[in-house]
Structures are given as structure tokens and as C-alpha cells.
C-alpha positions as CSV (number, residue, x, y, z in Angstrom):
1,X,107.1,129.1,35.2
2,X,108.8,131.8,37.8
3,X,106.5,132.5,40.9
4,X,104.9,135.9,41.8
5,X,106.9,138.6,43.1
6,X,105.7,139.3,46.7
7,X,104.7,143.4,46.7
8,X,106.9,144.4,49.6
9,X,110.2,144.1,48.8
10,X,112.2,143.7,51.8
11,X,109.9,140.2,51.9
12,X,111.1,139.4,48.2
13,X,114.8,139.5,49.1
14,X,113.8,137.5,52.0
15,X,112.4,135.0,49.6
16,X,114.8,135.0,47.1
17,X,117.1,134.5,50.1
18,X,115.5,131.2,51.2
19,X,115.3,130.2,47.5
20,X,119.5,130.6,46.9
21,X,119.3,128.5,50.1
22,X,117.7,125.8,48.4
23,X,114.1,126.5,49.8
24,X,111.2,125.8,47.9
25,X,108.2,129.0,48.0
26,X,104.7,127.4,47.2
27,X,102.5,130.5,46.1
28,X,98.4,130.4,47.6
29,X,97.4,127.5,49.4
30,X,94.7,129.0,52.3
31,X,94.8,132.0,54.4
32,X,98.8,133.1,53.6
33,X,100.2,134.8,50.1
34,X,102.2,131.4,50.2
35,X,104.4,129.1,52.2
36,X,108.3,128.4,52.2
37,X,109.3,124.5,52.3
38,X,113.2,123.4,53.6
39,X,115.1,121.6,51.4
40,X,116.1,119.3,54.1
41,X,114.0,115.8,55.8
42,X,115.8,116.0,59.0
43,X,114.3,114.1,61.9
44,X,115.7,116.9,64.0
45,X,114.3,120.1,62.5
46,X,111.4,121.6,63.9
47,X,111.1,118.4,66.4
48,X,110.9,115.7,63.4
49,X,108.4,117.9,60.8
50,X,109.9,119.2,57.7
51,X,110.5,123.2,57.8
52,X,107.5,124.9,56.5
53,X,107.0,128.8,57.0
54,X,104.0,130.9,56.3
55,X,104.4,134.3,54.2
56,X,101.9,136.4,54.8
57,X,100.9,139.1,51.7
58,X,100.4,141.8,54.2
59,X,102.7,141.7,57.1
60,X,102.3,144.6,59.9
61,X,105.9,145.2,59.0
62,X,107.8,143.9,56.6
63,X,111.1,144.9,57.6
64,X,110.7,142.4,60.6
65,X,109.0,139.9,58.8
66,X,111.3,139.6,56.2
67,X,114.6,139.3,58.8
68,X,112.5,136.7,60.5
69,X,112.2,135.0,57.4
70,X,115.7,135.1,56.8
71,X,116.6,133.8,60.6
72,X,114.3,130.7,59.8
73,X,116.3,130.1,56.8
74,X,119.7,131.1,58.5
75,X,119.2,128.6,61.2
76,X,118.1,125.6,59.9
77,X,119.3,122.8,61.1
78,X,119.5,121.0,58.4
79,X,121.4,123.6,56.5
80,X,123.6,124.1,59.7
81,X,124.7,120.1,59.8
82,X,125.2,120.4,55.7
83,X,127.5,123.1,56.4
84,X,129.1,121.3,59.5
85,X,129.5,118.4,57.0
86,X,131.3,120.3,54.0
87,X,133.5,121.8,56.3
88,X,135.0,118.1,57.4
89,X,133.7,117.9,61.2
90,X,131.5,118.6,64.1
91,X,130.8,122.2,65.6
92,X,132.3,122.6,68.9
């Protein structure tokens, strides 16, 4: 079974974003529309606590939501070392 589509869009792109990345999006769950989980148990991300990200259902504005949303996703660090990794070395 597919999730619900979030109602503003530039949010859904943002999610569908985050689940190409390998994120997970948990729908309901307390006072959010749901919650995005990293793919990734690094000990370094978010000082030694899986990724976990709140979506709101009714952001003041979505545009901005939905970019920060993407940044999250974007800068992971556990995507960043993955990528780091399939490229054959360290960043510099």
C-alpha cells in the first residue's frame, strides 16, 4: 500500500525526493501530517540519533519547507559518506 499524497505539492516532490534517496515517510503519528526516517544508522548523523524529520500538513509556506526538506535529505551524512565511498575515496 502507497502512502497519502501530501496536498501541497512543492512538499510532495520534496517527499518523493527523500523517498528516491532511500528515505522512509511514515504517515500520522502525533501532532505532524507524518515523519521522514534516513535510510542510514550512522553514529555521526545528527550527533549519534538516526535522521528523523517532521512534515507538517500545513506549512506557512511550502515552497521553503519543501527546499528544506530537500537540504535535510541532500546533506546527510550518511548519504554523503555512501557517496564518498562509491566514488573510491575520501573528500578533500
Amino acid at each position: 500500500m502507497s502512502r497519502p499524497v501530501h496536498a501541497k505539492k512543492e512538499v510532495e516532490q520534496a517527499l518523493r525526493h527523500a523517498e528516491s534517496q532511500g528515505w522512509r515517510i511514515v504517515v500520522g503519528g502525533g501532532h505532524c501530517w507524518g515523519k521522514m526516517y534516513c535510510p542510514f544508522n550512522d553514529a555521526d548523523c545528527r550527533c549519534g540519533e538516526r535522521c528523523i524529520t517532521s512534515v507538517w500538513s500545513t506549512p506557512k509556506n511550502p515552497g521553503n519547507f519543501a527546499r528544506q526538506l530537500k537540504r535535510v535529505v541532500d546533506h546527510c551524512t550518511g548519504s554523503s559518506e555512501t557517496d564518498t565511498a562509491a566514488k573510491g575515496g575520501e573528500e578533500q
